[in-house]
C-alpha positions, 0 to 999 in steps of 0.5 A: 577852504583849500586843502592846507596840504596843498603846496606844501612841500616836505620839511626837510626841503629848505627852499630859498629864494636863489632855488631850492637848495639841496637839504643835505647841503644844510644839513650838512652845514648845521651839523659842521657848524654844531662840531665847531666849524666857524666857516659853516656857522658863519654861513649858517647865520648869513644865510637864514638872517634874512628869513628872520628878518622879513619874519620879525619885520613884517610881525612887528611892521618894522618897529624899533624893536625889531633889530633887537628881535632879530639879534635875540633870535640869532643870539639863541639860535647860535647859543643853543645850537648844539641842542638841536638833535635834527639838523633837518629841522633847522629851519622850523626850529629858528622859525620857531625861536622867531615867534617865541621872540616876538611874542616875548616882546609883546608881553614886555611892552609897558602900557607907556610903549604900546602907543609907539609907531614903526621907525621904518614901516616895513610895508613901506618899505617891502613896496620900496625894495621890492618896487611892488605895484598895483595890487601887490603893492595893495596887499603890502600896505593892508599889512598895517591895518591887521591886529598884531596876532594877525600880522604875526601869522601873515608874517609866516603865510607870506613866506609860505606862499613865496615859496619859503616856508612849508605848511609845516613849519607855519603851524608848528612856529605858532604852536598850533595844528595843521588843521588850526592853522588852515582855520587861523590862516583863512581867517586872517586872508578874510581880515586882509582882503577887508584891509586891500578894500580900505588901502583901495578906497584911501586911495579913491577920490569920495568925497564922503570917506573923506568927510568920515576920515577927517576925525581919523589921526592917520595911524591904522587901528581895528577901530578905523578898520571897523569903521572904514569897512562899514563904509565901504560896504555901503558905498556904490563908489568905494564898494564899486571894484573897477578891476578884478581882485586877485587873491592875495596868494597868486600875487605873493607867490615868488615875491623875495624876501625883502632885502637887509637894509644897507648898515643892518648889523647883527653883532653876537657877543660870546666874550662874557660866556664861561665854558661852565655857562656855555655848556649850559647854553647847550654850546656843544664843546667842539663848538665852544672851542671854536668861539674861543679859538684866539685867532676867531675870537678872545673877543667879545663875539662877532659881528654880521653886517648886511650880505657880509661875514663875521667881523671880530670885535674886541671883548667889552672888558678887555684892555686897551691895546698898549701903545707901540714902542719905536726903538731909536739908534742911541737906545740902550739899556744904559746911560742917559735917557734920550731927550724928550721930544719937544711938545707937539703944537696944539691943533689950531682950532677948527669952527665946528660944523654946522649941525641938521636942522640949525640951518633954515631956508632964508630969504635970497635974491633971484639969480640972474637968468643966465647964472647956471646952478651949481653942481648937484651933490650926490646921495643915496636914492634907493627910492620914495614911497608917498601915500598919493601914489606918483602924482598927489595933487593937494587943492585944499587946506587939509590935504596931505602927503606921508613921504617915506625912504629915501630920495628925491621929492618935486613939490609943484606950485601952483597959486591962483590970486585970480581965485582968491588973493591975500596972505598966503599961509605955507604948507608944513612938513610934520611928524619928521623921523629922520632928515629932510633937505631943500635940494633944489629950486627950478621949474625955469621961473621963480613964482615972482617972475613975470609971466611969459607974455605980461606987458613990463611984468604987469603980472606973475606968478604971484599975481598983479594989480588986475587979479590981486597979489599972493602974499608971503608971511614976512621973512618966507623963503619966495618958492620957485615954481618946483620946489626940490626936496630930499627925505630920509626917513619920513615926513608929512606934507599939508596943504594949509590953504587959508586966504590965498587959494593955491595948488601942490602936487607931489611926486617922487623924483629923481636926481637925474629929473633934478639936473635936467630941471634945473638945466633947462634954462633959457637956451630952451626958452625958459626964464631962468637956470635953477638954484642948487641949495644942496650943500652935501652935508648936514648943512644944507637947508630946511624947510622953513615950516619943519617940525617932528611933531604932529600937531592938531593943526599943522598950519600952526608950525612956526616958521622957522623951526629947529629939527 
């Protein structure tokens, strides 16, 4: 076991992600803001928010909860900031309300809660904002297979490792010795590497883990993690290491802090505060006076929102504003009252938009070849994480992907009547949390095009009379051979081969990569432009086999479902 002491720099060197940052300047900072300086509050809370939001986060693997985790923290660290007698110790301190709140929150959770999954994976999403490869990326999606105290304590190594926290400061947010954290943290490092073998092995090709998994429901427990590691243990091929395993501390080491996501907004309201309840929050008064100051805030508190400052809201209770009162030339304090204005004409009614989800993909006509797309409406693309890596090739019925951000996804068709011919049963998109949209069709064919070289369209990609056909359910959309798609949030695809035998493979993409498809039409030797189905707004369409819940079989989701 190493030396706990190693590394491990004095307390009152706050080090940071932009370098180490001089302690007097904290201090000096935290000791402004308890004699009410609103600026140095202001950049007390924006500067260590992120800290407590990779502690919440990675704690509680980006669960619903953790944004109400990190405004409570930042609510009483801010309250109760006047109480704090060593300015030096600022950091353990807020590190330490952290903990407290999350594990607050454990003991609140109702038996009927405790079975809720992550809104947004923060493994997930540590890999996307960090764009974390190989084995980095390994030691980021093992974090989810570990119990909650473990990953409570690997929220804190993690940021002892990346240069963030001291030794220190881990075992005192835990309430624990140094000594006990060093056992604690090994322990956990233990738990951890079995947890990379089982993300490794996932990711293998053996045939039996495959077999043992098919029971598994895709959500990562102790039990699976018993499971999976006493089949790792006995197989020459997932116990088999092909590379060398760097230690998990080496590849963490100057890994950022995950950034705040675009929109996170911490709002502190300290409207409903009386000096009398203020005081005994432990507000010094200077400070007090300062919240209180009409220009910062007869309000019910501030708001910060990612990378920005405070914003001043109105008081939950106040009044509304008065409505402003245009003099006129003729107004007196006498005579006559003005003539009323005329009344304003009502609105013409306007038809209301189309909602997400009402619109389904529906049966088109194929362009004509020479038809180029239409213009490709822009959104955000920070990036897709899939759990088949850049390329998931799906061959048989079972066969899925969980695509999870935000961005561009090429599903590629592949369907081979020759094989096999008959009813073609679609793939479904499963367990949906947040939206997701057809973009776009290209791949420079329609799969029922003739296929280059068939005599008078003798055969395509649907199959002809010497191979037989492949046959869509009635009222299916007819795919091109690359289907465009966007996701924002997360989504499972299956494959749900039955009868007709047919191929997916899936990567994430770009909007770059779907211009460029869809472009290349027959100037370059293709059959045919692309189609744009994207409408930019809610309104463009679904897939047809779409559902936000995840059924036993997901060949069973109707066709055209309603998200």
């Amino acid at each position: 076991m190493s030396d706990p002491d190693i590394g491990d720099p004095d307390i009152s060197d706050p080090r940071r992600r932009e370098g180490t940052v001089d302690s007097q300047h904290w201090r000096a900072t935290v000791t402004a803001a308890q004699d009410g300086d609103r600026q140095a509050l202001d950049e007390l809370v924006a500067g260590w928010l992120p800290l407590v939001y990779n502690i919440v986060g990675r704690a509680l693997n980006g669960h619903a909860d953790v944004d109400d985790v990190v405004q409570e923290t930042m609510l009483r660290a801010v309250g109760n900031l006047g109480s704090l007698r060593d300015p030096d110790s600022f950091r353990s301190w807020l590190v330490a309300i952290a903990m407290r709140q999350i594990r607050d929150r454990a003991r609140r959770r109702t038996p009927d809660r405790l079975e809720e999954t992550a809104s947004s994976d923060f493994a997930e999403l540590t890999v996307l904002r960090l764009q974390l490869e190989g084995q980095r990326r390994e030691v980021a999606e093992a974090a989810r297979w570990l119990d909650d105290e473990d990953r409570q304590l690997l929220s804190l190594w993690w940021l002892e490792v990346a240069g963030e926290l001291t030794r220190r400061e881990l075992a005192a947010a835990v309430g624990i010795t140094r000594q006990h954290a060093a056992v604690r943290v090994q322990r956990m490092k233990e738990r951890l590497e079995t947890s990379r073998g089982i993300v490794r092995a996932l990711d293998g090709a053996c045939s039996d883990l495959r077999e043992l998994t098919g029971r598994w429901n895709g959500r990562p427990d102790s039990v699976w993690r018993k499971r999976l590691a006493r089949h790792i243990r006995g197989c020459g091929y997932c116990g088999d290491t092909r590379e060398s395993v760097v230690p998990a501390e080496r590849l963490l080491v100057g890994i950022a802090l995950v950034p705040l996501p675009v929109g996170f907004t911490l709002s502190l309201a300290f409207g409903g505060k009386t000096a009398v309840a203020a005081g005994s929050a432990g507000w010094s008064a200077k400070l007090l006076g300062a919240l209180t100051k009409p220009a910062v805030a007869m309000t019910a508190g501030a708001t910060i929102v990612a990378g920005g400052a405070y914003v001043v809201t109105q008081p939950p209770d106040a009044p509304p504003p008065r409505a402003a009162v245009t003099p006129t030339a003729t107004a007196s304090t006498s005579g006559p009252p003005p003539p009323s204005a005329p009344p304003a004409p009502k609105p013409t009614p306007t038809t209301k938009a189309d909602l997400y989800g009402t619109v389904v993909d529906a049966v088109d006509r194929a362009p004509d070849p020479n038809t180029r797309p239409a213009a490709l409406p822009r959104r955000p693309e920070p990036g897709i994480t899939s759990t088949g890596g850049p390329k998931a090739v799906m061959q048989h019925r079972g066969d899925s992907v969980t695509l999870s951000g935000r961005g561009y996804v090429l599903v590629r068709w592949q369907i081979s009547p020759r094989s096999r011919p008959g009813a073609l049963v679609m793939p479904s998109w499963t367990g949906l949390k947040g939206k997701v949209f057809h973009v776009a069709s290209g791949g420079w064919r329609r799969m029922d095009d003739p296929l280059p070289g068939a005599p008078n369209g003798y055969a395509t990609g649907m199959g002809g009379p010497a191979i037989g056909y492949a046959e869509l359910p009635s009222g299916t959309q007819q795919m091109w051979q690359n289907e465009f798609f966007y996701v924002d949030g997360t989504v499972t695809l299956t494959q749900n081969e039955r009868g007709c035998d047919y191929g997916l493979t899936v990567f994430p993409s770009n909007r770059q990569a779907v211009e460029e498809d869809i472009n290349a039409g027959p100037a370059q030797g293709a059959l045919r432009y692309g189609l744009v189905r994207d409408t930019g707004t809610d309104s463009a369409p679904v897939p047809q086999y779409v559902t936000r819940s995840t059924p036993a079989d997901p060949a069973t989701v109707p066709q055209r479902s309603r998200v």
